[in-house]
C-alpha positions as a LaTeX table, in Angstrom:
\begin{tabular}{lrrr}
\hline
Residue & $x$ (\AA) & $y$ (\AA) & $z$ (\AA) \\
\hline
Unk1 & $-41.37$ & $-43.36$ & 21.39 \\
Unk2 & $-38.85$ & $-44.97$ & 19.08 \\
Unk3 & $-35.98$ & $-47.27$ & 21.77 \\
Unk4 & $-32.39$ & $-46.22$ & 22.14 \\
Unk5 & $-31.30$ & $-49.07$ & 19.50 \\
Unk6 & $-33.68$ & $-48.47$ & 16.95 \\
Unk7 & $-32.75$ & $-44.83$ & 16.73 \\
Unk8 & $-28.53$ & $-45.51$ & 16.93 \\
Unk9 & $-29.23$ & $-47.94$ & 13.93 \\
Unk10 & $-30.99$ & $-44.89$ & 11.97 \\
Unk11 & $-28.16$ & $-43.03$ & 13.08 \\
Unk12 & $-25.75$ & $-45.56$ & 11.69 \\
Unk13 & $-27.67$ & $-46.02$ & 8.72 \\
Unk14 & $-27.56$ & $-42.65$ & 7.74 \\
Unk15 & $-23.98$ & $-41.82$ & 8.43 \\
Unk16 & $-24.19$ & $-40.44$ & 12.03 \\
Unk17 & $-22.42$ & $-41.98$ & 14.92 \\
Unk18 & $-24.26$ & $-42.83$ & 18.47 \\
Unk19 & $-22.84$ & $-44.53$ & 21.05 \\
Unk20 & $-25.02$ & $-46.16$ & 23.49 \\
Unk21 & $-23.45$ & $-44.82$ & 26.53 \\
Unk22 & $-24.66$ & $-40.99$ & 24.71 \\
Unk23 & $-26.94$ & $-38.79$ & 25.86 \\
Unk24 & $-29.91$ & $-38.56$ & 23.89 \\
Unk25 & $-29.89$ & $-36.24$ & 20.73 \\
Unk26 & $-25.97$ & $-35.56$ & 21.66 \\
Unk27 & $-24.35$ & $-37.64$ & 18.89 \\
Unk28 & $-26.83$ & $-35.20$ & 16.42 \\
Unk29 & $-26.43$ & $-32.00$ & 18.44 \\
Unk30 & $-22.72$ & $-32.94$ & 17.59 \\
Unk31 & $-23.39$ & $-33.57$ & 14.00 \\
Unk32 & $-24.90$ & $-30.59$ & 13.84 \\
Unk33 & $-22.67$ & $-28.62$ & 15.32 \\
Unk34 & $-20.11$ & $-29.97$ & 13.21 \\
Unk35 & $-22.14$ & $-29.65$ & 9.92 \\
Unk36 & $-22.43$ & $-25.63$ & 11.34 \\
Unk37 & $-18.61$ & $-24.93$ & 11.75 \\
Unk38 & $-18.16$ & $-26.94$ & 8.34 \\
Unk39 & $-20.56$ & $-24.55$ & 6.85 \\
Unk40 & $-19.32$ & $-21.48$ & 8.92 \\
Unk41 & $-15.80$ & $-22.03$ & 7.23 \\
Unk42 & $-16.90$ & $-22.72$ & 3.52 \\
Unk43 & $-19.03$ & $-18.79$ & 4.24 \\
Unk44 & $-15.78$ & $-17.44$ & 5.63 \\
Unk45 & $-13.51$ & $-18.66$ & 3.14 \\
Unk46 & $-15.80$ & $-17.65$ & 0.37 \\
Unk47 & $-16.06$ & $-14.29$ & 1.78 \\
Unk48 & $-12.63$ & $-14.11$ & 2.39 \\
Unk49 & $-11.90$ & $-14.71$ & $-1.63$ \\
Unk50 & $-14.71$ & $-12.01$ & $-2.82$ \\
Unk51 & $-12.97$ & $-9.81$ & $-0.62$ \\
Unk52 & $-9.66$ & $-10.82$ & $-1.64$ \\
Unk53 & $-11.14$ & $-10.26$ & $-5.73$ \\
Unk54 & $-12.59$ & $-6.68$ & $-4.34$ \\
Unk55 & $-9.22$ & $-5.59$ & $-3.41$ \\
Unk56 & $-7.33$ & $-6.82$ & $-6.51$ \\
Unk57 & $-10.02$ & $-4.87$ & $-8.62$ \\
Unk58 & $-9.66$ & $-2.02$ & $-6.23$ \\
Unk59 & $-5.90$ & $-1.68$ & $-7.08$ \\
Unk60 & $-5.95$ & $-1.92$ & $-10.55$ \\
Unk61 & $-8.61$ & 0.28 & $-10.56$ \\
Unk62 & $-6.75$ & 2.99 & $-7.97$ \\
Unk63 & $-3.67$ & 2.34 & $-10.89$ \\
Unk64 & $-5.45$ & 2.63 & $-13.78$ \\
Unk65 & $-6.85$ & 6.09 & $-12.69$ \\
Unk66 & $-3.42$ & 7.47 & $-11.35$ \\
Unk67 & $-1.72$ & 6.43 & $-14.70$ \\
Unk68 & $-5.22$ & 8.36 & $-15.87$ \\
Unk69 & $-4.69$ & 11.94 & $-14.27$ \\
Unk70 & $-0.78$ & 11.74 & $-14.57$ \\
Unk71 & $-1.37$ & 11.50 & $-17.99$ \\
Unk72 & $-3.84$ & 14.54 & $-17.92$ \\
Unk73 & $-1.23$ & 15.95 & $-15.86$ \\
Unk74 & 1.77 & 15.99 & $-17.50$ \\
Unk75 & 2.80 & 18.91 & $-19.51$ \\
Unk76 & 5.64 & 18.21 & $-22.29$ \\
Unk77 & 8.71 & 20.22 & $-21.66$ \\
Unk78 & 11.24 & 20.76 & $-23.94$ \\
Unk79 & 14.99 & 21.07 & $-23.60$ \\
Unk80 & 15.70 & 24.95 & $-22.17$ \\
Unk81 & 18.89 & 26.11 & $-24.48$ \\
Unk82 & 20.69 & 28.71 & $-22.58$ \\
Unk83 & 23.28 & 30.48 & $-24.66$ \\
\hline
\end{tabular}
């Protein structure tokens, strides 16, 4: 079983942060949790763009197509002369 320094000097070696008062595996459960939210947010805000891209696409395609069948659509009148 590796001692309660030798492991909070891995930890501090390697970027992590244990203090000695800490419950075992806390400071890494905390890491980790941390290292999950970060991760959480990067998914969100990448789905949150392709979404965002979706609905631009969407638009231009919903304009595209109206400008499409009002073209179809529209029947040339020309000027009614009454006399």
């Amino acid at each position: 079983m590796i001692s309660q320094s030798c492991r909070s000097e891995y930890l501090a070696a390697n970027g992590f942060s244990c203090a000695e008062t800490a419950t075992p595996g806390t400071s890494i459960m905390t890491e980790n949790t941390h290292h999950d939210a970060t991760r959480r947010n990067q998914l969100l805000a990448a789905a949150h763009e392709e979404m965002a891209k979706f609905e631009r696409k969407e638009n231009e395609f919903r304009q595209k197509d109206r400008r499409e069948r009002a073209a179809e659509l529209h029947l040339p009148l020309d000027p009614i002369n009454v006399q």
